[in-house]
Backbone bond lengths (Angstrom), bond angles and torsions (degrees), N, CA, C in turn:
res aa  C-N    CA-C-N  psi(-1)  N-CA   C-N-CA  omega(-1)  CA-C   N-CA-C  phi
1 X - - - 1.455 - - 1.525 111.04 -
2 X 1.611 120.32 -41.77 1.203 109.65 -150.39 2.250 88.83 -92.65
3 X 1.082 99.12 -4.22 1.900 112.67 170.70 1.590 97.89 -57.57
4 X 1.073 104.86 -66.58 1.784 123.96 -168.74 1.184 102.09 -57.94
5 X 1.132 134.47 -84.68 2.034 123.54 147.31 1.325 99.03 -1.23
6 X 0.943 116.67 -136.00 1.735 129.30 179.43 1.539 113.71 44.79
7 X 1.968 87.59 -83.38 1.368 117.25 158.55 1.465 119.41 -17.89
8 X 1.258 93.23 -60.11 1.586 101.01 -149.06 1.472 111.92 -71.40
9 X 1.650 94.29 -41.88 2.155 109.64 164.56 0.864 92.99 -39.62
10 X 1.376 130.79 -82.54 1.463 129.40 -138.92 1.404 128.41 -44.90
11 X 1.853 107.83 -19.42 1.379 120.13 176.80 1.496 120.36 -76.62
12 X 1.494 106.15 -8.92 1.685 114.98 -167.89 1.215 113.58 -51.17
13 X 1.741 90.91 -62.62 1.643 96.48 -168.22 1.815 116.57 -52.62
14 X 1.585 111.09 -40.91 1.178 106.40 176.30 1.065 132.14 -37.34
15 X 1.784 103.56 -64.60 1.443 122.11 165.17 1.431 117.55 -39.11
16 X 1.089 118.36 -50.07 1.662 120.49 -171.28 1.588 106.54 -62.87
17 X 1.587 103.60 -51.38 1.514 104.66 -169.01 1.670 104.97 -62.14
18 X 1.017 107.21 -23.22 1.818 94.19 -173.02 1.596 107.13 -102.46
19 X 1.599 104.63 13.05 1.873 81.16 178.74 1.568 102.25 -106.93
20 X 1.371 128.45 176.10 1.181 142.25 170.61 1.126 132.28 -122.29
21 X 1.178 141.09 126.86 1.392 159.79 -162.68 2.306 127.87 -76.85
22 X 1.365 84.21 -17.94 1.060 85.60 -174.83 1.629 136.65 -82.94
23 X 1.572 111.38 41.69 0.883 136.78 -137.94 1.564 111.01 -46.51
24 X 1.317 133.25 173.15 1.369 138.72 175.52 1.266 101.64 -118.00
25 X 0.875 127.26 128.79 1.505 129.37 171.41 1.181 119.10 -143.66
26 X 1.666 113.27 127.55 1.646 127.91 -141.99 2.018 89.15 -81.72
27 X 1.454 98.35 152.76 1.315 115.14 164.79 1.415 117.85 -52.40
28 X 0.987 133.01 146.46 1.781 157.89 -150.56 1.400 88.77 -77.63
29 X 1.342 114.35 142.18 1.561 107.28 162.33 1.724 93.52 -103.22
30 X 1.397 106.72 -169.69 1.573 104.78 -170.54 0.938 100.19 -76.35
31 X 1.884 130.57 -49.28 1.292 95.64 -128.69 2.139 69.64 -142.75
32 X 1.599 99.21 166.10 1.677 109.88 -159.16 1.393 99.95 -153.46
33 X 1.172 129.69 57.86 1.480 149.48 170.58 2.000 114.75 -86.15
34 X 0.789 118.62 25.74 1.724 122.69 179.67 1.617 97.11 -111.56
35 X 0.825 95.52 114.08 1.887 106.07 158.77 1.537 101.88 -43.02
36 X 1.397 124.29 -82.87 1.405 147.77 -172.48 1.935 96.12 69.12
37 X 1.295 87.86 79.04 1.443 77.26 -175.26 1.325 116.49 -105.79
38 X 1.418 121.14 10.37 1.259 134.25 142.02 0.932 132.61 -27.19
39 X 1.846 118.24 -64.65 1.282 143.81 -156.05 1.954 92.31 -94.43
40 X 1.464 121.13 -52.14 1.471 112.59 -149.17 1.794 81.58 -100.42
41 X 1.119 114.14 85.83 1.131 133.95 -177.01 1.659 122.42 -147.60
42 X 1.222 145.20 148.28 1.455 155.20 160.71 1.325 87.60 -62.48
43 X 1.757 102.23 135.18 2.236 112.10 171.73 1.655 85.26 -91.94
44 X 1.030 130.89 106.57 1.863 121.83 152.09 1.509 103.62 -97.43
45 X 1.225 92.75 140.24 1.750 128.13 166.45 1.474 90.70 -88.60
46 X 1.382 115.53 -91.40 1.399 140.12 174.36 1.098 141.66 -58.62
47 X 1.317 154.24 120.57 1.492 124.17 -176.32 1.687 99.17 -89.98
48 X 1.315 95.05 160.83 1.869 105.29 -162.52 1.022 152.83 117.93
49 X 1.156 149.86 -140.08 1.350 155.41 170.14 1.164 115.21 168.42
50 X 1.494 106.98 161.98 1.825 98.60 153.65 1.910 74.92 118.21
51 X 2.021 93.57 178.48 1.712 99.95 173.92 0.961 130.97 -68.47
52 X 1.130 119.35 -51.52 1.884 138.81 158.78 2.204 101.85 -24.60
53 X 1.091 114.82 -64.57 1.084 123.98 -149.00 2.118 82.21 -73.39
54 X 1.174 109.82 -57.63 1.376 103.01 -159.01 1.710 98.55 -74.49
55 X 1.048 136.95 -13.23 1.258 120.68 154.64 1.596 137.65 -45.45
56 X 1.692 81.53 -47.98 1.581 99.03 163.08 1.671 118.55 -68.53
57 X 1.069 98.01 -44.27 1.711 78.43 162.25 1.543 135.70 -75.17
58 X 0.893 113.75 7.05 1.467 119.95 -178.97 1.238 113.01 -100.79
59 X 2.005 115.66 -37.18 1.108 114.17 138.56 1.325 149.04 42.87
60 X 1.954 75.53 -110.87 1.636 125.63 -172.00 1.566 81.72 -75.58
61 X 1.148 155.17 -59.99 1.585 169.66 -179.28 1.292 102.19 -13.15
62 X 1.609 101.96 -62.66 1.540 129.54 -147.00 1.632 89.33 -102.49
63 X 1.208 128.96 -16.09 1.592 94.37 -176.13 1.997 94.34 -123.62
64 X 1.749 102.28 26.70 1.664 92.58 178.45 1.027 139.75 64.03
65 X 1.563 123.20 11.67 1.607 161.15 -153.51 1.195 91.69 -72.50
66 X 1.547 122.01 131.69 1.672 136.30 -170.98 1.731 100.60 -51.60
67 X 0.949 126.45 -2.54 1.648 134.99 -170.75 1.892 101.60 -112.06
68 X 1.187 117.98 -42.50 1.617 126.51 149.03 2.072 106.58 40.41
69 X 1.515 89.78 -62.43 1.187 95.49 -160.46 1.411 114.43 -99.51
70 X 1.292 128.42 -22.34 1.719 138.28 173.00 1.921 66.68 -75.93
71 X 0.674 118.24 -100.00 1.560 124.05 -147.59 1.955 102.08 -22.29
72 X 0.998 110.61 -56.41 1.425 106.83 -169.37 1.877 95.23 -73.42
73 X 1.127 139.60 -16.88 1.519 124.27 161.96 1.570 92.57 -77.25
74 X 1.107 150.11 -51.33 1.531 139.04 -154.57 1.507 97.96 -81.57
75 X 0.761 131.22 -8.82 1.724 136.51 175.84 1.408 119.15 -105.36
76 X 1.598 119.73 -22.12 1.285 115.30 159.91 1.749 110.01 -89.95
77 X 1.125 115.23 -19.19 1.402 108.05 173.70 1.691 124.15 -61.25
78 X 1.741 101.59 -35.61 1.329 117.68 171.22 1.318 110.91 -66.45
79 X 1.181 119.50 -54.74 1.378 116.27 172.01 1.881 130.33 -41.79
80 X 1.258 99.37 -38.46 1.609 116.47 162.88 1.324 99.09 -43.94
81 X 1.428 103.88 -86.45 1.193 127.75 -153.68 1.470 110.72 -62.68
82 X 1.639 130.09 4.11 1.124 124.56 169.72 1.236 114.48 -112.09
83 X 1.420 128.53 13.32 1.277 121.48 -165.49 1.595 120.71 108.19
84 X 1.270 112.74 -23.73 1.437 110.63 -158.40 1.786 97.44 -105.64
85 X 1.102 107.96 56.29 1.778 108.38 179.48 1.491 131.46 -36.35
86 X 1.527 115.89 -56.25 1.047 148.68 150.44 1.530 120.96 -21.47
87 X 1.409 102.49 -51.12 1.658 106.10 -167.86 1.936 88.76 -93.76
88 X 1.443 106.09 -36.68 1.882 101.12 168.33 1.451 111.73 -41.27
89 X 0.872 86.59 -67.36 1.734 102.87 -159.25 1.655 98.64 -50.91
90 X 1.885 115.62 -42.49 1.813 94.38 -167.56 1.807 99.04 -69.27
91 X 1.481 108.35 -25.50 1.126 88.68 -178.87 1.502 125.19 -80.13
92 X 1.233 145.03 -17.27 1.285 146.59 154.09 1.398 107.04 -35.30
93 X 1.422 115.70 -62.24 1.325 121.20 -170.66 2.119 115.80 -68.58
94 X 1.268 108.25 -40.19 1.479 99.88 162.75 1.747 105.73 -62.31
95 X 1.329 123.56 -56.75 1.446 115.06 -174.01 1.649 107.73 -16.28
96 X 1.982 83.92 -81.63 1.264 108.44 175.21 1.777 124.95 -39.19
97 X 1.522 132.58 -23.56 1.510 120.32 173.67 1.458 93.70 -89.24
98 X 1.253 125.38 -15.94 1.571 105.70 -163.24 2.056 110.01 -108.04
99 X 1.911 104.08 15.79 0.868 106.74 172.75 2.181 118.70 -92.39
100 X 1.079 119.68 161.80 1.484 103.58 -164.80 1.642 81.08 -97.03
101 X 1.884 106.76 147.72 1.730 130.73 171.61 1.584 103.77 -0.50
102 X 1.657 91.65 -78.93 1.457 120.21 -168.17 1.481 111.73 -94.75
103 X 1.427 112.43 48.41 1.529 104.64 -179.51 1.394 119.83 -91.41
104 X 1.233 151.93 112.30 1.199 145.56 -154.40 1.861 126.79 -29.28
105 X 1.746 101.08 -40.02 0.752 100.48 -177.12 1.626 145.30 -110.27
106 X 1.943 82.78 25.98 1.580 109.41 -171.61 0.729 94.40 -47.93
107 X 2.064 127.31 -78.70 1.070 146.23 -122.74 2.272 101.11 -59.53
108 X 1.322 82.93 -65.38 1.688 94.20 164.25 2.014 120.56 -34.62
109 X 1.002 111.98 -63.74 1.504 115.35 156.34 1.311 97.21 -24.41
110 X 1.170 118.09 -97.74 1.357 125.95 -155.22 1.517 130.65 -43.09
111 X 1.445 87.74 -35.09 1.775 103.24 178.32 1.510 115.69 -72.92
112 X 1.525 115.83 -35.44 1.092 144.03 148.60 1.268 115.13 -21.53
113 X 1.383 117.46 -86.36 1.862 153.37 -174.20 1.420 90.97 -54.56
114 X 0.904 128.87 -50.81 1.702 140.74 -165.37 1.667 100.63 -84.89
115 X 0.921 152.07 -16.73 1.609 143.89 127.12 1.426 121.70 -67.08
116 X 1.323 134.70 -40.24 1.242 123.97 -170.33 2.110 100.81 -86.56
117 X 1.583 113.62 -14.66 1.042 109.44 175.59 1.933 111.12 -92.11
118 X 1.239 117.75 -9.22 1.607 128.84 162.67 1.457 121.58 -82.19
119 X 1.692 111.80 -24.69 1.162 112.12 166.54 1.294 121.70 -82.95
120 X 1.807 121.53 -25.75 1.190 124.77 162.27 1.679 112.95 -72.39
121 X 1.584 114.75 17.03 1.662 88.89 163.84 1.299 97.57 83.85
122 X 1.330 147.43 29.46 1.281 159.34 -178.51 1.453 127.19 -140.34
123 X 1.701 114.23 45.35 1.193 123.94 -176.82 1.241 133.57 -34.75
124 X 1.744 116.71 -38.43 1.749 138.86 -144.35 1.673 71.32 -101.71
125 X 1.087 144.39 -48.20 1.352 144.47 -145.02 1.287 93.09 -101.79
126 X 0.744 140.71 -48.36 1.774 128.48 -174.13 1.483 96.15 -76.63
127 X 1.379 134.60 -39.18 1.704 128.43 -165.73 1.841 95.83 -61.24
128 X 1.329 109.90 -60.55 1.629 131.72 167.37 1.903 97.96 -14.84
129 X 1.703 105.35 -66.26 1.320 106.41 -163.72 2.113 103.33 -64.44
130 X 0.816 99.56 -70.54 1.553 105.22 161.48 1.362 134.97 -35.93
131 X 1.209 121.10 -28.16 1.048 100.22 136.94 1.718 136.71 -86.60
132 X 1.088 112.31 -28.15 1.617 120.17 143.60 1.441 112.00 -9.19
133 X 1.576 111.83 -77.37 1.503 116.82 172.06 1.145 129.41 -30.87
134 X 1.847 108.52 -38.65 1.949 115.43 -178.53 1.237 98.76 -64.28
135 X 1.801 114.07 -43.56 1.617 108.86 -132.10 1.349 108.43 -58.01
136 X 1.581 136.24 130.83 1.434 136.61 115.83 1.627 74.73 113.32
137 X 1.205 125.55 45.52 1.566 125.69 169.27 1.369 99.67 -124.01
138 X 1.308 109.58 155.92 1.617 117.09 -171.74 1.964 94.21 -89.17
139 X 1.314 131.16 -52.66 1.167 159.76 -148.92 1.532 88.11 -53.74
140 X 1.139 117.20 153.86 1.869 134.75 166.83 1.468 94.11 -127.05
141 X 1.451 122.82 93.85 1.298 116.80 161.36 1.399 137.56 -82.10
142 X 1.211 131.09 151.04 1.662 116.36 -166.58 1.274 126.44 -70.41
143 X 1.480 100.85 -24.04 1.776 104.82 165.47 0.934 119.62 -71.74
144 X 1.409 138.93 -3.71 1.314 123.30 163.88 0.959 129.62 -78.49
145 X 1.289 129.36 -0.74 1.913 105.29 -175.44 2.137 97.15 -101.97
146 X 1.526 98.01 -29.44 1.148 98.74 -168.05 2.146 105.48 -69.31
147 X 1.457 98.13 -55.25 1.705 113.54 171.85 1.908 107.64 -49.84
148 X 1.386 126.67 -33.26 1.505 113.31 162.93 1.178 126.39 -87.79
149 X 1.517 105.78 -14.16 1.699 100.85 -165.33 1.744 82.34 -73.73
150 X 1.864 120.82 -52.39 1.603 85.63 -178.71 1.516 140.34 -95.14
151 X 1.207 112.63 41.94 1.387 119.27 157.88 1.891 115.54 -79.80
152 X 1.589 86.25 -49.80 1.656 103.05 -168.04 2.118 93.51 -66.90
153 X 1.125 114.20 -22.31 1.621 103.08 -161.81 1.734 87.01 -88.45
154 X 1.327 133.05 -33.00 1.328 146.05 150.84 1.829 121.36 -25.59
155 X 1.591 96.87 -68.64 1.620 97.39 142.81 1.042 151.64 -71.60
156 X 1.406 105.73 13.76 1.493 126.15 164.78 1.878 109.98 64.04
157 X 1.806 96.35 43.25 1.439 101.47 -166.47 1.717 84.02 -127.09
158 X 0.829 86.32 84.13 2.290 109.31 -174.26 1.198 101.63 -64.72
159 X 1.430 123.29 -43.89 1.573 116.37 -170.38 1.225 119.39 -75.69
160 X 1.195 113.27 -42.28 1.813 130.54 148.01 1.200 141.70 -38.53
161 X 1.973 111.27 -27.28 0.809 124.57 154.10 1.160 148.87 -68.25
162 X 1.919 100.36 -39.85 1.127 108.84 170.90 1.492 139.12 -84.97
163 X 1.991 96.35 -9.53 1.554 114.82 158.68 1.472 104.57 -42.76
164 X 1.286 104.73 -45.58 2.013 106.58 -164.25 1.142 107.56 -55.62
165 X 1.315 93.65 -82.85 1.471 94.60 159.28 1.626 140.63 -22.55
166 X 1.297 130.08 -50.37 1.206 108.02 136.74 1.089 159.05 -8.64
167 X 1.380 95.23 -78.15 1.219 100.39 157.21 1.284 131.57 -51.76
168 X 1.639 130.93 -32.69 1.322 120.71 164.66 1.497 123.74 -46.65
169 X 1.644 103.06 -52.09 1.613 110.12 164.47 1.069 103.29 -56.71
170 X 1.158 169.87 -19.96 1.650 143.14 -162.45 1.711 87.85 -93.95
171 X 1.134 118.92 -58.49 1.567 120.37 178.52 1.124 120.62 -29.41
172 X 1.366 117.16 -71.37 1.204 142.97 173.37 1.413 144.15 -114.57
173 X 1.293 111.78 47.76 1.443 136.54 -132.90 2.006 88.22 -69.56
174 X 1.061 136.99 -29.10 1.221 123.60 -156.95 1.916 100.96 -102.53
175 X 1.216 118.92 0.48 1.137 141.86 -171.74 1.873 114.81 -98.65
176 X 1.544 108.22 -52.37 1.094 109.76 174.43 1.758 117.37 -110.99
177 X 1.364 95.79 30.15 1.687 90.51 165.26 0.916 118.98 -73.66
178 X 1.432 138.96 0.59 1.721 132.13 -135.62 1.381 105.17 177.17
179 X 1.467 109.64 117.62 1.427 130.40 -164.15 1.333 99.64 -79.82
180 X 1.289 133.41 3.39 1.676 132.46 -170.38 1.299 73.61 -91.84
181 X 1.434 155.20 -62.86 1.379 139.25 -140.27 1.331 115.57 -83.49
182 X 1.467 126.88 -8.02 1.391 142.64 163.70 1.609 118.47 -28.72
183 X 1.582 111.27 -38.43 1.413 122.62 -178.71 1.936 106.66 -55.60
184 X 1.433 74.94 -53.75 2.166 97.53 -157.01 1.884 83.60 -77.57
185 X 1.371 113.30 -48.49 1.352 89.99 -179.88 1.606 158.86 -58.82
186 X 1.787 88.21 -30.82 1.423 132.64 163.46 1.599 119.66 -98.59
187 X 0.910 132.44 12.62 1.745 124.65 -174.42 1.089 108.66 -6.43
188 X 1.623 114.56 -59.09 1.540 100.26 -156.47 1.592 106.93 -101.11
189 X 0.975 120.84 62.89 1.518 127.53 -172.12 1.553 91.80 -134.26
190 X 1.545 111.67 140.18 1.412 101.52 151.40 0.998 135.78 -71.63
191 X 1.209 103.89 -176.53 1.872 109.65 169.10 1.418 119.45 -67.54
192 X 0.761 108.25 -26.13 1.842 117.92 -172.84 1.693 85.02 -89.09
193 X 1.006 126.49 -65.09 1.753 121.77 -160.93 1.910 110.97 -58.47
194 X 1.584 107.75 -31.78 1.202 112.01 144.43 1.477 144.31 -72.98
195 X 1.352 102.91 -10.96 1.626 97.09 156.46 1.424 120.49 -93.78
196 X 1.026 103.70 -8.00 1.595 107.48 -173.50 2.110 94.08 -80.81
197 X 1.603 113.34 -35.42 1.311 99.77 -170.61 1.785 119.25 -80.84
198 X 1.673 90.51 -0.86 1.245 123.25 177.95 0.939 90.76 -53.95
199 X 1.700 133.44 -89.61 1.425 152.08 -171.79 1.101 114.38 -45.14
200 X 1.895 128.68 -2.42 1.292 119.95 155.88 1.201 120.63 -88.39
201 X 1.140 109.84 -17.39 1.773 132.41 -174.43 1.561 98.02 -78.45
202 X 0.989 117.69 -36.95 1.254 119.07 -169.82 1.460 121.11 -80.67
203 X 1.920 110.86 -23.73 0.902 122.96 -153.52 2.535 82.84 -105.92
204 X 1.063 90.65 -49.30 1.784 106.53 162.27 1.535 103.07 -22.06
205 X 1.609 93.94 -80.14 1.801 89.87 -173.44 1.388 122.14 -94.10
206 X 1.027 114.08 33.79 2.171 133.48 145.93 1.025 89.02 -63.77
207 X 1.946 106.15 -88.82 1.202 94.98 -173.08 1.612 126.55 -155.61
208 X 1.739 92.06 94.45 1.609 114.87 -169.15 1.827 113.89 -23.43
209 X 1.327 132.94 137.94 1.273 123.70 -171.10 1.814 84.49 -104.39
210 X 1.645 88.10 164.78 1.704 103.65 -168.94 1.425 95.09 -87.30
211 X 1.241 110.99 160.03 1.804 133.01 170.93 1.252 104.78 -97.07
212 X 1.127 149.67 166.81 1.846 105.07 -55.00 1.677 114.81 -59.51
């Protein structure tokens, strides 16, 4: 197990050194009414945590187990989240080349990869994964305008941000007037990731941009 690890670090740096940050990210459509609750979802193999549990997923990893692939996203997520970034990240990224265009469970990866890579302090790289999630989907999901406006206000790309944003208000205009509702709206966001979308809201109604 700890071979296959090893392995798997060793691909980081590559990966990292050859990707780029400067992401493109398509104009807002109006309106973002899809749950997509598929995609803005936890991938579990396992229910749990802890050593016991991620052994077992590595496992399922190592012997190609019809589950293979929730397991290798639920095992690079742990890996994030324990310190070991590096060995996360090569594995996100093999998941991700060895998943097919339209495979059900890209979109999820990505949305995934794209929080645990924003919580590591990796804005340009998590916006990258997220938009990943839109590409070449028919669906307008609701996390998107609010989940890009703060990456892009992160990259200090304000005008971009507050398009997103927008768009959340046009959706749901009686919902995102008011940063008190950020809690019930966002649950799983911190406090800090909600004040930061605060400061787009804030920056929104200065001065709201026109549609289209």
């Amino acid at each position: 197990m700890r071979n296959m690890l090893r392995s798997v670090a060793g691909l980081a740096c590559a990966l990292l050194a050859s990707a780029t940050w400067a992401q493109r990210v398509p104009a807002p459509a109006e309106f973002y009414f899809d749950a997509d609750a598929r995609t803005a979802a936890p991938v579990v193999a396992i229910a749990g945590d802890g050593d016991a549990v991620h052994g077992r997923l590595l496992q399922l990893v190592e012997r190609n187990a019809r589950n293979a692939d929730q397991a290798r996203a639920q095992l690079a997520q742990a890996l994030m989240r324990s310190g070991r970034q590096d060995t996360g990240r090569a594995l996100y990224d093999q998941l991700l080349a060895s998943l097919a265009p339209r495979a059900p469970l890209r979109s999820a990866v990505h949305w995934n990869y794209g929080w645990d890579l924003y919580r590591d302090g990796q804005p340009g790289p998590a916006l990258a994964q997220w938009v990943h999630a839109l590409d070449g989907r028919l669906v307008k999901p609701s996390w998107a305008p609010p989940t890009l406006a703060l990456a892009l206000w992160r990259l200090d790309r304000r005008d971009e941000a507050k398009q997103w944003y927008a768009a959340a208000v046009r959706t749901e205009p009686r919902l995102w007037d008011d940063p008190a509702r950020f809690p019930q709206l966002l649950p799983g966001w911190t406090d800090a990731e909600r004040a930061v979308l605060a400061e787009v809201f804030a920056a929104w109604q200065a001065d709201p941009p026109a549609w289209p």
